[in-house]
C-alpha positions in Angstrom: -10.6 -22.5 -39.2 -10.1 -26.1 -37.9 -13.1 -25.3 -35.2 -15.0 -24.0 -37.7 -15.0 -26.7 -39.4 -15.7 -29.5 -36.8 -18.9 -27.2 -35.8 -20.2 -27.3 -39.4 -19.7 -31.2 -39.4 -21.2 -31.9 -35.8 -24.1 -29.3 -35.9 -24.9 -30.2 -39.6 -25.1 -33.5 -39.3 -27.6 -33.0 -36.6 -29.5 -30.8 -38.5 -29.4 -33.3 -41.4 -30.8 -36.0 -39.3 -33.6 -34.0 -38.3 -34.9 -33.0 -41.0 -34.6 -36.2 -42.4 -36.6 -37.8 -39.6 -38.9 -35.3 -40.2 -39.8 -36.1 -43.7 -39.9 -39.7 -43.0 -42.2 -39.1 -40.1 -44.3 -36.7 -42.6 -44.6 -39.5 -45.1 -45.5 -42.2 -42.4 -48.4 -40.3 -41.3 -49.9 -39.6 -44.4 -49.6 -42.8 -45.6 -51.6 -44.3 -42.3 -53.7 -41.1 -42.5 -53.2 -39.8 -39.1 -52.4 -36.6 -38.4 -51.9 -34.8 -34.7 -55.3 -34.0 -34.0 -56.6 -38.1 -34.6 -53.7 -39.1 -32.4 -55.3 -37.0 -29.4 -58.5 -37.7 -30.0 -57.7 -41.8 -29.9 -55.8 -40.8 -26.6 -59.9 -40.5 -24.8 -61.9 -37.7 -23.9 -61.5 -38.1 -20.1 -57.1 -38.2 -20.7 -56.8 -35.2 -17.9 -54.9 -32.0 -18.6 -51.0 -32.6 -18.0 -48.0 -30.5 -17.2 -45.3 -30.7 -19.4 -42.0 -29.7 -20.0 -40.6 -28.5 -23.8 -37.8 -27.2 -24.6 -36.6 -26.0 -21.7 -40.7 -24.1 -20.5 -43.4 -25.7 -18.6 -46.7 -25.9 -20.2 -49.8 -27.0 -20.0 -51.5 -29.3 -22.1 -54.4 -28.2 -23.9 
């Protein structure tokens, strides 16, 4: 039960962070208005296609 308990604690508190960050990242970006699609766009049209790797696959950039 001991384990059970330490998991709850360490995972949760990841998970807590997270989804904190998340929100605060959320409310950052509407605040600037930018959302994903400006951010690539103000990267330049000739930024050439890149491998990447996330989480854990290879991909390529589109």
């Amino acid at each position: 039960m001991r384990a059970l308990w330490t998991a709850v604690v360490y995972f949760g508190s990841f998970l807590i962070l997270g989804f904190v960050a998340k929100i605060a990242l959320d409310r950052w970006a509407q605040r600037h208005d930018i959302d994903l699609a400006g951010i690539q766009t103000r990267a330049g049209l000739h930024r050439g296609k890149r491998r990447l790797f996330l989480l854990g696959a290879w991909r390529d950039e589109d």
